[in-house]
N, C-alpha and C positions, 0 to 999 in steps of 0.2 A: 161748635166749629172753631179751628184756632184761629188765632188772628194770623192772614199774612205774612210769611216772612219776605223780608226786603223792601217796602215798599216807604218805609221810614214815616215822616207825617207828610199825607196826600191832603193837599190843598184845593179842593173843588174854586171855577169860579163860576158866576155870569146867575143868574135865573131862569133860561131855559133852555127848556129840555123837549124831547121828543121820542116819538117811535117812529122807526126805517122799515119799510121793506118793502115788498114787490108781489103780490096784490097787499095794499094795508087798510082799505075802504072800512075790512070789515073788525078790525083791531079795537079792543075794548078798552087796551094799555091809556090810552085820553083820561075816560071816566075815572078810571082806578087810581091812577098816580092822584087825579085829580082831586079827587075824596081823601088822601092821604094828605096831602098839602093842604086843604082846608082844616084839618084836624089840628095841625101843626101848627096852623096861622102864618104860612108861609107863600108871600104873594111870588107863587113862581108859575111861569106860562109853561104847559104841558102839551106839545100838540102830533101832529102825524103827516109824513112826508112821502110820499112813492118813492122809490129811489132803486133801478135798477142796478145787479151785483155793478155791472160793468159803469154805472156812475158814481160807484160810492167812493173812491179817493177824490174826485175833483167835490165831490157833493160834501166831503171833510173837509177836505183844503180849504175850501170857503166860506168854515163858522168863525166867527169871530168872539170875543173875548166874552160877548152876552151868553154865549154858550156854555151850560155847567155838565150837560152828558145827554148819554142816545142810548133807548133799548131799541136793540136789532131783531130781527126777524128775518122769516128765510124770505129771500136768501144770500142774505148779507152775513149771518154768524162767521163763516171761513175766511172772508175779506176783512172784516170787523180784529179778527185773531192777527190776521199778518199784517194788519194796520197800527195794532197794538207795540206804544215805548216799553208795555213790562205785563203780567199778566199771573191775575192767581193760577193757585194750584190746581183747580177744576177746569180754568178754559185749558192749562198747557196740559192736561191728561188729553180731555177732548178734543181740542182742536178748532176748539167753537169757542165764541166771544158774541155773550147777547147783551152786554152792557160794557158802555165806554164812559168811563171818567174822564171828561175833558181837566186837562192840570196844565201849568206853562211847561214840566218837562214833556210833554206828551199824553197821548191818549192812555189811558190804564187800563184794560182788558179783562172784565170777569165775565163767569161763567152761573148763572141763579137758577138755571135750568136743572141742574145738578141739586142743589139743596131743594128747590122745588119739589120736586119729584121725592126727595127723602120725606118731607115735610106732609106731603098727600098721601103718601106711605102709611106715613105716622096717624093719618085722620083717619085711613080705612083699617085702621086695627093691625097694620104690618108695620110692626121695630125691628124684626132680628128676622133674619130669613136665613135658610140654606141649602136650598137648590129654588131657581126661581127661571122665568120664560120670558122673552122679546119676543113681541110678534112686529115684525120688520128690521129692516136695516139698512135705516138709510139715518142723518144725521142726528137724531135725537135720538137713535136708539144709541148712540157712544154716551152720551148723557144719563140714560137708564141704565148701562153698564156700569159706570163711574158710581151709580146711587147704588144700586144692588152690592156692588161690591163694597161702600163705604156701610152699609146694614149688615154683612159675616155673610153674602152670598157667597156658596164656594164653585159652584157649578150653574150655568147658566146656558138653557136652549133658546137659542136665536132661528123663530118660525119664519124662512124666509124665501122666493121661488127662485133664489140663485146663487148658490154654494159661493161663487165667489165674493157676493156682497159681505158673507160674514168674514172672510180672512181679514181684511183691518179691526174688525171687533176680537178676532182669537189672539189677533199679536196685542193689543191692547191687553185683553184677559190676559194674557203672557203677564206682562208686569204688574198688572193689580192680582196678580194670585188666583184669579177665576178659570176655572176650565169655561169655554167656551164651544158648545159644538152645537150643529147645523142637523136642524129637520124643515120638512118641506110641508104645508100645508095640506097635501093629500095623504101624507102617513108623521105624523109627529111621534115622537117617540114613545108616549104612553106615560113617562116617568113623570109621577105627583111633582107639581111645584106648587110653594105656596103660595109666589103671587107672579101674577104675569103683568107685563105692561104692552098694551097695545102701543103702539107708536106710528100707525100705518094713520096717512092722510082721510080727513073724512071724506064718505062715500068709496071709500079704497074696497075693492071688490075680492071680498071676502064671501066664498058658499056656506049655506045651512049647516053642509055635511062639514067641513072643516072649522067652521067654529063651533058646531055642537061637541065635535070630538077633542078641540083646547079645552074646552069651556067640564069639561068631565074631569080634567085631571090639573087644572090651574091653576086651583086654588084663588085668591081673590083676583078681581079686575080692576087695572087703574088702563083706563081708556085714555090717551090727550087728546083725544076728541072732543070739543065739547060744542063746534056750530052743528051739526049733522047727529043730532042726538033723539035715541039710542043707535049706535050702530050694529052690525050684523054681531059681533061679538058678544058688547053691553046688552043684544037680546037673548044671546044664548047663554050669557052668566043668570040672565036673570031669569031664565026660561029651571034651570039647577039649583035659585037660591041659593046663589054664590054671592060674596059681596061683592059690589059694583061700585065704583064713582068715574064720574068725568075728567075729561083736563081741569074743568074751571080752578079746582083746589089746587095744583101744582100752576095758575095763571098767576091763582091770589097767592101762595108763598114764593115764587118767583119773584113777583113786583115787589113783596113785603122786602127781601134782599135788595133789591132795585134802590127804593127809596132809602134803604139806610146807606148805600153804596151814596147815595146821590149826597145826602143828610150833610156823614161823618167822614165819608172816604174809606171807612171801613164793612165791610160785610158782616162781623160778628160781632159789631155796636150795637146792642138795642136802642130804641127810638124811646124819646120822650114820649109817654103815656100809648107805648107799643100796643097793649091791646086795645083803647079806642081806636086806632088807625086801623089796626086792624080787622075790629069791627064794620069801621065805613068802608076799608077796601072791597072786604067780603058781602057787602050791600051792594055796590057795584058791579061785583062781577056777578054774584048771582041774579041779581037785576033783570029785565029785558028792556 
């Protein structure tokens, strides 16, 4: 991944940090940062905040200097983006911003969703794709777009039950080079892909009949599901002896960018002794 351009040297400050959003009860983002920084020997406080969209500027405005950054969640990502003084190349494809570097110019705005998702890719056996599936489209599938497409995706079907939620994702595919066209869960279009990425919320009401007929011509399954596990999909990949995994892996290579964002102020810095942290993140997440 290259390093940012523009961003010159980004000077994190303060030791704590947190996760945002709106339900956040059930956010594992605590543990996990939390096991990273133990690795590290880094006495930094990691915690978790509710924070509806509609409080998150006064809920900004009021950290103070002890403050080093915040991973976001829905459904702060969009507010998180137009809050942001500057912003990688992944949140301004997207439009989403799930981590803020607090700096004295301003808040810094990236996007880990994005390489997440490449990252869990890469654990289930998919590097190089070229026709691949969304099932949904709603904000993270612009994210599985942006991934698909940074993998040689040249065509990609977006399963979704309203033609118009894909048009922001085709004009997107417009400039990343993607075709992007729309099938409906009661007739998807039959064409092999080789990996599809569910993106639809858990317990999201998916029939037998329409994911047994994804799950026929899919090719692997990256679910970001991973509280509500198996879902109706992850049972029909597994029902074909298709590969299958969860969110957890795009949670744990997410954060793994989190914390070097937090670390160096860069995203494509490796971390001191990266794969023990790594290790303990992925003890955490896999955890119960």
């Amino acid at each position: 991944m290259p390093r940012q351009p523009g961003f010159g040297v980004l000077t994190p400050r303060g030791d704590r940090l947190a996760v945002w959003g709106d339900p956040i009860v059930h956010s594992r983002s605590p543990r996990v940062h939390s096991a990273a920084y133990g690795v590290l020997a880094l006495p930094w406080e990691y915690g978790r905040r509710q924070v509806a969209e509609t409080d998150f500027a006064a809920a900004l405005a009021g950290l103070d200097g002890r403050w080093r950054g915040l991973s976001l969640t829905y459904p702060l990502k969009a507010v998180a983006f137009a809050a942001s003084a500057s912003l990688d190349d992944r949140a301004r494809s997207t439009g989403a911003v799930n981590t803020l570097l607090l700096t004295d110019d301003g808040p810094v705005g990236f996007n880990t969703d994005v390489g997440g998702l490449v990252a869990a890719m890469n654990d289930l056996g998919v590097a190089r794709v070229g026709t691949a599936r969304i099932v949904g489209a709603g904000a993270t599938a612009t994210s599985a777009l942006v991934a698909l497409a940074e993998i040689g995706a040249d065509t990609v079907e977006v399963v979704a039950r309203r033609p118009e939620a894909v048009e922001p994702l085709a004009a997107l595919g417009s400039e990343l080079g993607v075709r992007v066209d729309h099938a409906s869960f009661d007739a998807p279009s039959g064409r092999p892909a080789d990996v599809t990425i569910a993106t639809l919320p858990g317990g999201a009401d998916v029939s037998d009949h329409a994911a047994s007929a994804l799950a026929g011509t899919g090719g692997a399954l990256l679910d970001v599901v991973y509280g509500h596990w198996p879902t109706t999909l992850a049972s029909a990949w597994q029902a074909v002896n298709a590969p299958v995994a969860s969110g957890r892996g795009m949670l744990l290579h997410q954060a793994v960018l989190q914390v070097r964002i937090f670390v160096s102020g860069q995203v494509d810095e490796p971390l001191d002794r990266e794969d023990a942290v790594l290790d303990a993140m992925r003890a955490a997440v896999m955890g119960d």
